[in-house]
N, C-alpha and C positions, 0 to 999 in steps of 0.2 A: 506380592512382595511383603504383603503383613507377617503371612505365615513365616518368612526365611526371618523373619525380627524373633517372631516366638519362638522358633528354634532356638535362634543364637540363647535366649533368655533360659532354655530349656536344658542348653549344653551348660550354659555355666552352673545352673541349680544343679546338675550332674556333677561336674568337678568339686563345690561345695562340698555336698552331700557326702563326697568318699573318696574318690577317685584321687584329688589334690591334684586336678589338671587345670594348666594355667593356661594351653593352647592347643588348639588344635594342628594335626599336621599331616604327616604321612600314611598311608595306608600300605600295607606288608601283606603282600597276598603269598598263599602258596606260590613255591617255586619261586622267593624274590629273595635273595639271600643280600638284600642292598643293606648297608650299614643304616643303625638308625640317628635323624640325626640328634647334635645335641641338647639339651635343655626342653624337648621337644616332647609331644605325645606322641606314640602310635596305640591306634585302636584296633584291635584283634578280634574279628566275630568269633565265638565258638559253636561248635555243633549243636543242632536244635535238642538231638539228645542227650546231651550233657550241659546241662546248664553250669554257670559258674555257680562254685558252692557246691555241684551233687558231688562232689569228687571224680567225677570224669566216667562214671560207673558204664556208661552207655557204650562211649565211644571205644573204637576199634584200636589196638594194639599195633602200632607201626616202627619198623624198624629205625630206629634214631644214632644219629653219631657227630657230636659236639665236642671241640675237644677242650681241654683245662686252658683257659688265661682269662682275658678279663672277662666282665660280664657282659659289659653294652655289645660284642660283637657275637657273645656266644647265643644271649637273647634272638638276633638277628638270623643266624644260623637256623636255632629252634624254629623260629617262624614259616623260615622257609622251609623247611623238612615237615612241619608239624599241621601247614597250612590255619597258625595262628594269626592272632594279631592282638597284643598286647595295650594296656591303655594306660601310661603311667609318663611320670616328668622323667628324664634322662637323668636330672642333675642326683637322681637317689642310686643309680647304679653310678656313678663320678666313681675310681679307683678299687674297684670292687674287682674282684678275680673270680672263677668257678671252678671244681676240681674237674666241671664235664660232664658230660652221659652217654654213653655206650651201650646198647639194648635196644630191645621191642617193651615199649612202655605206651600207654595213653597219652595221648597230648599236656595233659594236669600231672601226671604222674612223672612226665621225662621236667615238665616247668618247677617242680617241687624239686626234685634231682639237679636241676639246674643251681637253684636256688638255695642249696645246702650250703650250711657256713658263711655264708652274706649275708648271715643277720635280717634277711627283705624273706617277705613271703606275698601271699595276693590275696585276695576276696574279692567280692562283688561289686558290680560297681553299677551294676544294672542289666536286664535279664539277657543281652548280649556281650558282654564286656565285663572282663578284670581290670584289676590294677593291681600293679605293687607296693606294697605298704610299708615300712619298719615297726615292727609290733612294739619298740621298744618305747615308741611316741602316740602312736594312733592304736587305741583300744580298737579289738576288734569285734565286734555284736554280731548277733544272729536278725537283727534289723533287718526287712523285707528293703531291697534297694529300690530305688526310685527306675518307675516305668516309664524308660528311654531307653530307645532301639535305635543302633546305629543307625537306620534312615533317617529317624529322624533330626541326627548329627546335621545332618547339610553335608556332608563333606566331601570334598572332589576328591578320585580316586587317585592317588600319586604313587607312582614308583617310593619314591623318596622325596621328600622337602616339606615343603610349607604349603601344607590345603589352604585356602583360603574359605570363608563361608559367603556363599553366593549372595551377589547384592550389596550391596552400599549399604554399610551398618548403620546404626543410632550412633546421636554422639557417642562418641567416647571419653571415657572421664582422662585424670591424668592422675590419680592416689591410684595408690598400687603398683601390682609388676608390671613391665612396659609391656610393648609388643614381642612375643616370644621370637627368639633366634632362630636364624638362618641356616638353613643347614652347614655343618661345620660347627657351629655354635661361635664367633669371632665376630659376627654383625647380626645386629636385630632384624626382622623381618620389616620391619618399620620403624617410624621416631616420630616426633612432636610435632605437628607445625601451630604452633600457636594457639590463636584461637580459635584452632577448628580440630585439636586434639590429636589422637593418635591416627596417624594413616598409612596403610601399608605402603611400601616403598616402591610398589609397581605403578600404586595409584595414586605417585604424588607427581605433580608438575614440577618438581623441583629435584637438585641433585641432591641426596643426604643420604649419608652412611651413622649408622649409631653404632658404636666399638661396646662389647659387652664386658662385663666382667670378670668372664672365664675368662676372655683373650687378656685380659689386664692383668689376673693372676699370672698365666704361664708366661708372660714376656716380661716379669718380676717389674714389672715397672711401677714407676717411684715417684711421677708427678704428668698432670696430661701430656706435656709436652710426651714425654716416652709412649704414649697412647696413639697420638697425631701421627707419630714416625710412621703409620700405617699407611697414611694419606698423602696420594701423589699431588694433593693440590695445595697442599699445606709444607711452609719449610719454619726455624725457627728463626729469629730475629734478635736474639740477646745468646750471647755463650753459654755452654754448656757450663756445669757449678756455679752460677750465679747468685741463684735462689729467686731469681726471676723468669717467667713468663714472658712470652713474649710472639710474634706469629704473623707469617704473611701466608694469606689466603687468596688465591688465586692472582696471584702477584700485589696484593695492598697489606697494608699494615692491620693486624688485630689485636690490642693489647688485651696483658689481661683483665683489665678491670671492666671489658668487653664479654666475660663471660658470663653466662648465666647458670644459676642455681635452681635448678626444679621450676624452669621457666621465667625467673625474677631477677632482674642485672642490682648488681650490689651489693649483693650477696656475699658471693663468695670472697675470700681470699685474694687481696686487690693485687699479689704478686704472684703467689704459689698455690692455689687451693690445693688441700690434701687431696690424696687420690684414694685414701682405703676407704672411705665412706661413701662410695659412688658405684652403680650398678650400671649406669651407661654412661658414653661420650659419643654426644650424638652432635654431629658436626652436618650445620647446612652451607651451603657453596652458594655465593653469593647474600643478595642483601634481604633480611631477614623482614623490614618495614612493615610491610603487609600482617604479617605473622602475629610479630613479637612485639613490635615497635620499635624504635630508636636506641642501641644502645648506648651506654653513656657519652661514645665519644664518636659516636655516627660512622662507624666506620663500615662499609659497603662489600667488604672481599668478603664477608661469612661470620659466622655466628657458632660459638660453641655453646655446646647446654648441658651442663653436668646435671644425670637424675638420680636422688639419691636413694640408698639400699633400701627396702620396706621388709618388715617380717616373713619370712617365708610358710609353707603349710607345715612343713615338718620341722622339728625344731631342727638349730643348727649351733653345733660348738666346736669354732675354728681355731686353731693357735696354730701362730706360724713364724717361724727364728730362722734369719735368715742373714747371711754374710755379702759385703760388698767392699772390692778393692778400695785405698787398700786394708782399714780396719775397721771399715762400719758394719755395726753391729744392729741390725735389723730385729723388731718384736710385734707382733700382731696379733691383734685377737677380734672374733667376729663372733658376736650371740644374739640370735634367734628366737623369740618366742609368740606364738601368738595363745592368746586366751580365748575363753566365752564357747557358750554351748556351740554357735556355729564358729567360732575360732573368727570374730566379728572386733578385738583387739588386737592389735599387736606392737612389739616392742624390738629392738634390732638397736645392742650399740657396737658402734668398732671404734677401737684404739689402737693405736701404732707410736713405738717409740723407735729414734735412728739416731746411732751417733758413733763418732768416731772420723779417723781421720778417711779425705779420700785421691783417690788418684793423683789430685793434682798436690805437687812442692806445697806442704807450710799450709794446708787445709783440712779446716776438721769443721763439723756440722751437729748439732742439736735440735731434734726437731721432734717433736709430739706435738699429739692431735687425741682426740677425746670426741665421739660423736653419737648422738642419740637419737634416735628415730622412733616416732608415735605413731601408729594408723587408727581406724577405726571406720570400720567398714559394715553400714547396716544394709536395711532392706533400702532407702531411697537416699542415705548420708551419710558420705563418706570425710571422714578428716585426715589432716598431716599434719605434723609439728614435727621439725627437727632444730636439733639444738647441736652447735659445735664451737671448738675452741681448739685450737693451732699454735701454735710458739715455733720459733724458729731461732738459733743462736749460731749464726754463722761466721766464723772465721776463715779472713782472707777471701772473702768472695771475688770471682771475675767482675769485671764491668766490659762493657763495649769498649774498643778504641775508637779514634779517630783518626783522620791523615791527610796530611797536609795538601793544600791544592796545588796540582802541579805535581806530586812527591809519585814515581813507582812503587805501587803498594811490594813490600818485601813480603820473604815467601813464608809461610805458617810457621810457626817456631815448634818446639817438641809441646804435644800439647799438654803433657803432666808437668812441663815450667810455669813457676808461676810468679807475673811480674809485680805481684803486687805483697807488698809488706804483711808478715806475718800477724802484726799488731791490725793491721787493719779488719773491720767487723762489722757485718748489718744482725741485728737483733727487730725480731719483728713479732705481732702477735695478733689476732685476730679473732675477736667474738660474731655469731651471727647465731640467727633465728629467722625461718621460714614459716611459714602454717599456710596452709591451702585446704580448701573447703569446697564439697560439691553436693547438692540436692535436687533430687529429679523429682520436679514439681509434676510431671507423667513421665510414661516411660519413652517418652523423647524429647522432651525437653527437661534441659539442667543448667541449672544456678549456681553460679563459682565464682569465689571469691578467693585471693590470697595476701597477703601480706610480707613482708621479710626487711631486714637490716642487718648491716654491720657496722661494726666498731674495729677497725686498723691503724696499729700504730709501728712506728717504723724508726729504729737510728741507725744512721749510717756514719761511718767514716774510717772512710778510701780515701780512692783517687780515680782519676778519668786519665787513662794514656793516650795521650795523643802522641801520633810518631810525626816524625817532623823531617826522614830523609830514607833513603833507600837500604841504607844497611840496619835497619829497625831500632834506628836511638830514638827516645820519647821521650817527654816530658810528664811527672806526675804531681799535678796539685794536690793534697791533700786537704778535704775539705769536713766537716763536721756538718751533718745536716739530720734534724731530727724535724719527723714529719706526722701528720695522723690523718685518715679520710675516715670519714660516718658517709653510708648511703641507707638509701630508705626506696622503699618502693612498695606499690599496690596496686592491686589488679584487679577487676571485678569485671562480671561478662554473663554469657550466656549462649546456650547451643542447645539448638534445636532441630528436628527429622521431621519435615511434613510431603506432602506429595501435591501436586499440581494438575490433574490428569495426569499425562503420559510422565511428567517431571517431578524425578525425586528432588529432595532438596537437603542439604545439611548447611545453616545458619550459622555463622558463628557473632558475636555482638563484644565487644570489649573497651574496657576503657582503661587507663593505665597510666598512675604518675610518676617519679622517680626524679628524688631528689640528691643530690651529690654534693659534697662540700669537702673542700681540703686546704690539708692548713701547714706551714712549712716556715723553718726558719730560713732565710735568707744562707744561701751557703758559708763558709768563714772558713778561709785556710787558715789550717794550721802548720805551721814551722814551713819551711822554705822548700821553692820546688825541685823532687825529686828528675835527678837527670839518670837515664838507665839503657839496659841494651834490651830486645826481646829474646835475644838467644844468650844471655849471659847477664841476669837481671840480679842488681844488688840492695842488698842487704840495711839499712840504716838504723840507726839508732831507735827506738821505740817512743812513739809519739802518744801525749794523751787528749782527749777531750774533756780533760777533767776541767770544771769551772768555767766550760762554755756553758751558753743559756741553752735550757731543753722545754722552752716554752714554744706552744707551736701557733702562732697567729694564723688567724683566717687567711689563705690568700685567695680563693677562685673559686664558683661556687655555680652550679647546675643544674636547673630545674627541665625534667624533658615530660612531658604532657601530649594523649593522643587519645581519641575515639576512632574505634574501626568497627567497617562492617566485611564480612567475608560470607560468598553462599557459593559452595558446592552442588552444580547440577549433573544429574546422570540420568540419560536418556541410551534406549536402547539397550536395554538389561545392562546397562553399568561399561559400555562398550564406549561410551563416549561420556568423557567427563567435564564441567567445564568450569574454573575458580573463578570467579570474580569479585572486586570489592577497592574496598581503597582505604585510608588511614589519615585522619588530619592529625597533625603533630603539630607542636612549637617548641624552639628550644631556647632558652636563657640562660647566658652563660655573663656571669662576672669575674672582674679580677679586682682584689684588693692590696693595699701595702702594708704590708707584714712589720712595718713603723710604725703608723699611723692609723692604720685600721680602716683609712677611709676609702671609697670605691675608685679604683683608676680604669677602670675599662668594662666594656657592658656589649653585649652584643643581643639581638632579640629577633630571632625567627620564626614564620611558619609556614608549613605548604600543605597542601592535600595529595598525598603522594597515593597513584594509582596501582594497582595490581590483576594482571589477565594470566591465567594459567591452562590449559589444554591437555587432556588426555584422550589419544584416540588407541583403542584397541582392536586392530584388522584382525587378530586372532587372540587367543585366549591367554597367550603366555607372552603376545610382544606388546607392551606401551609406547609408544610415541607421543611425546608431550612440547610442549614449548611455554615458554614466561614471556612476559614485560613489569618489569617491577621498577617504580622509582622509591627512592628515598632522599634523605635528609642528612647531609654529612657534613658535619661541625668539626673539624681538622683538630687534632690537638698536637703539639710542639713534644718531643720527647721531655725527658727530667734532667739531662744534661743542658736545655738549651739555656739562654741568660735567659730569654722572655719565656719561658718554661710556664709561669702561671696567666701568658695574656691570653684575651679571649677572641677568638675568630669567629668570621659569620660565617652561620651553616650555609648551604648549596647543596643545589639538587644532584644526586647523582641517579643514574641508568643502566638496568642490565636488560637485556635481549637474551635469550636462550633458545637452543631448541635442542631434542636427545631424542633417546632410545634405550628401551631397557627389556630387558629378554629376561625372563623365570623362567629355566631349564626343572628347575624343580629343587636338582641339590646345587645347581651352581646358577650366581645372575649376575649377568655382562649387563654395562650399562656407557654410552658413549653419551657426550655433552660437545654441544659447541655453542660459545659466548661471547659476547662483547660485553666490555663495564668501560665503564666515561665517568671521573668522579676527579673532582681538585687537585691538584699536585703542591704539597707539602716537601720543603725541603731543609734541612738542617745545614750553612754555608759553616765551611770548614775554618774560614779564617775568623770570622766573626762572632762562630758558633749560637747564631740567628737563627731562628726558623721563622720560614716566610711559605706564605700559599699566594703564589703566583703565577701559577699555571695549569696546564687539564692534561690526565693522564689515561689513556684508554688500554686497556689491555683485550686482547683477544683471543681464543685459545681454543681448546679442543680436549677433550678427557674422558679415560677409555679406563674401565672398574672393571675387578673380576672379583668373586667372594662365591665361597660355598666349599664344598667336599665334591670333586666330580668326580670320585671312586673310592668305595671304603677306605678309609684308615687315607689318603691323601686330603689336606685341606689347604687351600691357596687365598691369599686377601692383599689387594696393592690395585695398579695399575699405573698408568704412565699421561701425563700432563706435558703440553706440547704451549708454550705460552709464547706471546708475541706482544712486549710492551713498549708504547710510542707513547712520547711527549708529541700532542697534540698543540699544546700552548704553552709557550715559557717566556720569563722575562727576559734570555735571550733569546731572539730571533735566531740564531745559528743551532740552538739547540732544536727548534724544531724539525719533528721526523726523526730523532734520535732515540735511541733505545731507554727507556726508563729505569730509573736505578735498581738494582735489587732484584730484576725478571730475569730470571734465565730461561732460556728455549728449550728446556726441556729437563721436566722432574719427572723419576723415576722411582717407585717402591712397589716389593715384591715379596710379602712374605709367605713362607710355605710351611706345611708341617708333615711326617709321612710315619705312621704307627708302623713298626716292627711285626712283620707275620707273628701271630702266637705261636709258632710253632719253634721259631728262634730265641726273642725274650718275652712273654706276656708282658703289656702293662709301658715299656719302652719306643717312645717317641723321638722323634729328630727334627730340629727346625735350624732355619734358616733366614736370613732376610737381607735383599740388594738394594743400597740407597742410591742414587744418581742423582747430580745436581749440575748443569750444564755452566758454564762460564758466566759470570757477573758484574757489570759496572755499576763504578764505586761514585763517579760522579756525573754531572747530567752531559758536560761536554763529550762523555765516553771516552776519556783518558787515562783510566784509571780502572785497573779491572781484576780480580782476579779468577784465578785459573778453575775447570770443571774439578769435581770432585764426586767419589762413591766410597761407600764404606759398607762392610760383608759382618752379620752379626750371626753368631752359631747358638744351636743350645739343643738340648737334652733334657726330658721330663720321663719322667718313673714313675705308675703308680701303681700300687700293689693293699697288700692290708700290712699291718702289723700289731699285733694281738684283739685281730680281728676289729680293728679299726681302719678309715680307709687315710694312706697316707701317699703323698708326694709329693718327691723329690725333682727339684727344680737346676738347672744349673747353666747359665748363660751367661755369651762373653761378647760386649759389644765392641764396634769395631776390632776385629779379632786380628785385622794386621797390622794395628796400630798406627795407622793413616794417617799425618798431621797436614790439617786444612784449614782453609778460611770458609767459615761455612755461610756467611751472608754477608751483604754490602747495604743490606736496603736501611732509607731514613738515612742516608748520611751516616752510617755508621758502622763499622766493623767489628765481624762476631767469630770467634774462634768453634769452631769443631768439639767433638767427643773424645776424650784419649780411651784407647783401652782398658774395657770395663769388665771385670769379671764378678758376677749374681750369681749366688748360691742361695738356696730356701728348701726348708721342709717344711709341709703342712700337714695337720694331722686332724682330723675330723672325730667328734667322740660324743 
């Protein structure tokens, strides 16, 4: 098993060295004409008599015929016909065309022909293997390449997908590019689990999909929420134009200030983080404790984890201008560079400005972001430092409604109406700072440490509609609330590879503080309450918050604190895997008065929450896994409630799991079925209280598809079948009742399918079907609204234009303009998408 570590070490001094390979993947035999996938390597033996570099002089002259469109599939062709196999990242032929080759040429001779006017040529990359280069970035030398012979790759032989390298690797760090893409390129081959690093996704005990960056790019989307719509397990929980975040995860609430940044909760953007500075959206199902620790506000349904961009091998200069209904004006830019004789620096910033009015009546939006990304990558120390800053100037934002108990929720109103006063405005802004650090004290054991904080501040002033009768009249308060949260957090650990006799082992060690503080004024209406229709909503006079206080007192305040140990065993060449470990936490939560200053409420907990994970593999490509993970879940009150800053005692929450996951190679099916047990939180409509008074279990069942399972087709969604029951409630009648906000069954399905070359090169077609089955609004089940789906189109083009590679985006969501209620959960009602039409060019240079 030593030898398959030296390899791995042996492949990447390979990629270094020339090749600019970040993963390995496929193997492309003669006679495989299978597409390759994206972001991906494949490796191409060539003939012992033609080494790479002689020019091909040896080999035998065979008749070839590839026709003109783009490049990644004519590449593919060539291999097959030419019985190659290529070694390079997919992301350098991205939008690239060929004029074709037609003839009896040498295998080098027809890949040069190929390669005319794409600006990409190849060299050596070691005495079995090319790569494709852009000469206009990486000088090209007569340098003797480094002696590596595909054997001693490791590499499983695949049609198409994702080789894996044999054996349960070294740790893995977490600076740098993630786990490479799945075939299709739409999800990573793997994602994070804490502190026990990257792990492929066959070989995790747990359910998690990481959404890559490509897929971010072509589905033009504009904040994670647009990312998540991938996920059957995930719906939103606050209206669309809001400027808020918001998420239920397998039927429980995840807000955003729940998110994490490159592993660090706090981080981010405590309503909206930016979406252009992020290379994945790696989203784990269920509760993350074990892992990650505690996030800020304990919540059990899952965990998001934005990881952000790092310098690529080749440079990269992206600008991208881009239009959204009905007058935002969209601008982005992405640069690339790494330095140092091994390109052992790197630098990566993106900016994005958005503004203009949008879909919805009397709204218009201000938003830039500015982000800055450090690496540095030696022989045994690697560092990260990113740096970002966000503004946001929104006018007329949505808020949640409410509805009165007893009251028939009335039906969606048009959803580009908008009930709320054109004067009204949330202005928000947000600093942060990350750094993560790792040194392999040998080459299996590493030393890590990170850091991170932010600075968020926030004015609001709206209103909260509450409806109050069936034909949708409301009530709006107008209130002025200016507010600010700082969080801070740090992380330190260690991960380690040893063997046992027969048992491998991967260590992980971590400790982890996080601190949270937020400070609000006391709400204050201003001028008198508005009374309005939802389908005929009016107009008043313009109100200011001018000479209200915009001081923001302390009011509640978080300290969450934990040591974990986690160790990875595999027995039976990696055929059986098995996680074990646990995490002791405690969490401190205050509240203070925003008068006085002084403390009115304190709550103090802690538990040693366990974690068991299982992977058996009866064969090579099926996993069978199962979990038991507890955690620690401290409820928090939405920001409309009155006791909005009091503090509640954490409680243990439970998930049970057990699945199945299939690697076909280009496509991987994955079924889950779960139980979670964790406090029930509810928001009372008349009081608008929130109180945790009872226990809410949800159970379920979730069935994933992701991959390409035929050139030029790629598919990513699947369907969530959920079953939630009040367990415990302070009424006795509500129990055995369905729990608010679950419906039996979510649905998503997105698809993509490239155009034969032979009709448009370069033109693709997508699709995606949302389904959201029926919902109740309150816990007696009285109050419910109706199922809902929504159909989103779009069209991608890529081609050159003056021999750069560029494209064209163009997508309309909800394309029948559907008006829905699109959640009930927390007590509170959240309106739908109206029809949305995204347009974008990108142009690479």
């Amino acid at each position: 098993m030593a030898d398959r570590r030296e390899v791995a070490r042996r492949a990447r001094d390979l990629a270094l060295a020339g090749a600019s390979l970040i993963a390995m993947t496929t193997v492309a035999g003669a006679g495989d004409a299978a597409a390759l996938p994206s972001d991906r390597i494949s490796l191409i033996p060539i003939t012992a008599d033609a080494p790479p570099g002689s020019g091909d002089t040896g080999a035998t002259r065979i008749p070839i015929t590839v026709p003109a469109g783009p490049l990644e599939p004519a590449l593919t062709a060539l291999a097959g016909q030419a019985g190659l196999t290529l070694a390079y990242r997919t992301a350098l032929t991205e939008g690239l065309t060929t004029r074709g080759v037609e003839g009896t040429f040498r295998p080098l001779e027809a890949l040069g022909e190929l390669l005319a006017g794409t600006g990409l040529t190849y060299r050596a990359a070691g005495p079995s293997t090319i790569t494709l280069v852009n000469p206009r970035y990486v000088q090209l030398s007569n340098e003797p390449a480094p002696s590596v012979t595909l054997e001693e790759l490791a590499v499983e032989g695949q049609a198409r997908g994702s080789a894996r390298a044999v054996g349960l690797p070294p740790p893995t760090g977490t600076i740098g590019q993630p786990p490479d893409p799945y075939a299709g390129g739409q999800v990573g081959s793997g994602s994070r689990l804490g502190l026990l690093g990257n792990r492929n996704t066959f070989d995790q005990p747990f359910n998690a999909t990481s959404y890559t960056e490509k897929l971010i790019r072509d589905q033009q989307a504009r904040n994670v929420q647009d990312v998540v719509n991938n996920d059957p397990s995930i719906r939103t929980n606050v209206p669309a134009f809001s400027g808020i975040l918001g998420f239920f995860i397998r039927g429980f609430p995840v807000f955003a200030q729940d998110i994490a940044f490159n592993g660090l909760f706090g981080v981010a953007d405590a309503f909206n983080p930016a979406i252009e500075p992020i290379e994945r959206v790696e989203v784990l199902r269920g509760p993350s404790t074990l892992l990650s620790g505690v996030p800020p506000f304990g919540n059990i349904g899952g965990v998001i984890n934005l990881i952000p961009k790092r310098a690529l091998e080749e440079p990269l200069n992206r600008v991208t201008l881009g239009y959204a209904s009905d007058a935002q004006v969209y601008k982005a830019v992405d640069v690339s560079r790494r330095f140092g004789h091994a390109k052992e620096w790197g630098i990566r910033f993106n900016g994005a400005f958005n503004n203009g009015a949008t879909p919805i009546d009397n709204q218009s939006l201000h938003f830039g972001t500015a982000a800055l990304a450090l690496d540095y990558r030696g022989e045994r120390l690697r560092a990260a430092l990113d740096l970002g800053y966000q503004e946001l100037d929104f006018r007329s934002p949505l808020r949640n409604r409410n509805v009165a108990a007893g009251v028939r929720i009335p039906r969606a109103p048009d959803l580009t109406l908008n009930q709320h006063q054109p004067w009204e405005y949330r202005d928000s802004a947000n600093r942060q700072l990350a750094t993560r650090i790792e040194y392999d004290l040998t080459p299996d054991l590493t030393l890590y440490g990170a850091y991170g904080r932010s600075n968020f501040r926030q004015e609001y002033f709206g209103g909260l509609l509450s409806i109050f009768n069936a034909r949708g009249d409301y009530r709006d308060a107008i209130q002025f609330i200016p507010s600010r949260t700082f969080g801070e957090t740090g992380e330190v650990g260690l991960r380690a590879a040893f063997e046992t006799g027969p048992v491998k082992h991967n260590l992980g060690l971590a400790a982890v503080g996080f601190w949270y503080e937020n400070a609000q004024q006391p709400a204050v209406n201003v001028g008198p309450t508005i009374v309005s229709n939802l389908y005929d909503p009016v107009t008043v006079a313009p109100r200011s918050a001018f000479g209200q206080s915009r001081l923001t007192p302390r009011t509640s305040t978080r300290i969450n604190r934990s040591v974990a140990i986690a160790d990875t065993l595999s027995v039976l060449d990696d055929r059986l895997l098995l996680t074990i470990g646990g995490r002791w936490q405690s969490i401190d939560v205050g509240s203070y008065s925003p008068v006085t200053g002084l403390r009115t409420g304190a709550s103090e907990s802690g538990a040693f929450s366990p974690g068991v994970g299982v992977v058996v593999k009866p064969w090579e490509r099926l996993s069978l896994y199962a979990n038991y993970v507890e955690g620690l879940t401290s409820p928090a009150p939405p920001v409309n409630a009155v006791n909005a800053s009091a503090a509640f005692p954490a409680a243990v929450s439970r998930q049970t799991e057990v699945g199945a996951k299939l690697d076909l190679g280009t496509v991987g099916l994955g079924f889950a079925a779960f139980e979670i047990e964790q406090p029930f939180g509810f928001l009372d409509a008349r009081t608008l209280v929130f109180s945790v008074d009872g226990r809410q279990r949800n159970s379920g069942v979730e069935l994933t598809v992701f991959g390409e399972p035929v050139p030029g087709i790629r598919v990513l969604g699947g369907i969530s079948l959920l079953d939630g029951i009040q367990v415990q409630a302070q009424d006795p009648r509500n129990v055995g009742r369905v729990a608010i906000g679950v419906p039996e069954v979510q649905l998503n399905l997105y698809g993509e399918y490239d155009l034969p070359p032979s009709l448009l090169p370069g033109l693709s077609l997508t699709g995606r079907v949302i389904y959201t089955a029926a919902q109740y609004y309150d816990l007696a089940n009285s109050q419910k609204i109706p199922d809902w789906a929504t159909l989103d189109l779009g069209l991608r083009y890529s081609t050159l234009f003056q021999e750069r590679p560029l494209t064209l985006r163009a997508n309309v969501v909800n394309v029948t303009g559907n008006d829905y209620w699109a959640t009930t959960g927390r007590g509170i009602l959240a309106q739908g998408t109206p029809r949305t039409v995204l347009i974008s060019a990108s142009v690479d240079f």
